[in-house]
C-alpha positions in Angstrom: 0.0 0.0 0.0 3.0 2.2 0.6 4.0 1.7 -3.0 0.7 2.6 -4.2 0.0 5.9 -2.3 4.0 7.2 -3.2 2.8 6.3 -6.6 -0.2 8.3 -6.7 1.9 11.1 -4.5 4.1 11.3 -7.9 1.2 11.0 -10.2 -0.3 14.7 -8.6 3.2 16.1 -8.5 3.6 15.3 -12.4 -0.3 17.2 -12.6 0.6 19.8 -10.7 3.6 20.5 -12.6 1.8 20.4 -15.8 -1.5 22.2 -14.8 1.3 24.9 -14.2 2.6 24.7 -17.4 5.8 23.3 -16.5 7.9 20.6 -17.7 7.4 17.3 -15.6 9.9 14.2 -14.8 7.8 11.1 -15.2 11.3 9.0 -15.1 10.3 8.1 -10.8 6.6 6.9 -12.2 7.8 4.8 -15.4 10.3 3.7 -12.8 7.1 2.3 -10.6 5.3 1.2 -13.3 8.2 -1.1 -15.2 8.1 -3.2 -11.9 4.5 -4.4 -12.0 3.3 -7.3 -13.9 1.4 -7.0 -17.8 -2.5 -6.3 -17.4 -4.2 -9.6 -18.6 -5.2 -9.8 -21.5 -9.1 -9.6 -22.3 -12.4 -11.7 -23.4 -15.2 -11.4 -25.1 -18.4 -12.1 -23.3 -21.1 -11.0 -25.4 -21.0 -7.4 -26.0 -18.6 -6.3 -23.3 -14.9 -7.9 -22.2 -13.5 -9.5 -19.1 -10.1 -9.5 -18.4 -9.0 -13.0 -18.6 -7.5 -14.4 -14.8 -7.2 -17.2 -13.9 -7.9 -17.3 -10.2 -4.5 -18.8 -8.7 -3.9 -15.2 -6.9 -6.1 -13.4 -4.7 -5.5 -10.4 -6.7 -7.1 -11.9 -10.0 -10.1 -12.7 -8.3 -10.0 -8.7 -6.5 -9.0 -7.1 -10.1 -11.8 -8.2 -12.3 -13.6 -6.1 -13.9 -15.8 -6.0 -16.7 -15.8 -3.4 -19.3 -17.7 -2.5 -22.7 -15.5 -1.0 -25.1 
């Protein structure tokens, strides 16, 4: 959770920068972002799209989400 909110602490620095019109160093959030894993890839279910988990971790089963494109 630590990660997460120094994350999102970098993502509002980066806004704030740019909502200034200043320049803005994105090089800490690509940093963050390189480390996590690929978002699964998705299915279709009818008319809208699932992201394809399998279940094995906790997180799949806390991630899904359905969404229409």
């Amino acid at each position: 959770m630590v990660e997460a909110l120094g994350l999102r602490a970098e993502i509002w620095k980066i806004a704030d920068s740019l909502r200034g019109y200043h320049s803005a160093d994105v090089a800490l959030v690509n940093q963050m972002l390189a480390s996590l894993p690929a978002q699964p890839s998705l299915l279709k279910h009818g008319d809208a799209y699932a992201y394809e988990l399998n279940g094995r971790e906790l997180k799949d089963v806390n991630s899904l989400a359905i969404t229409t494109p």
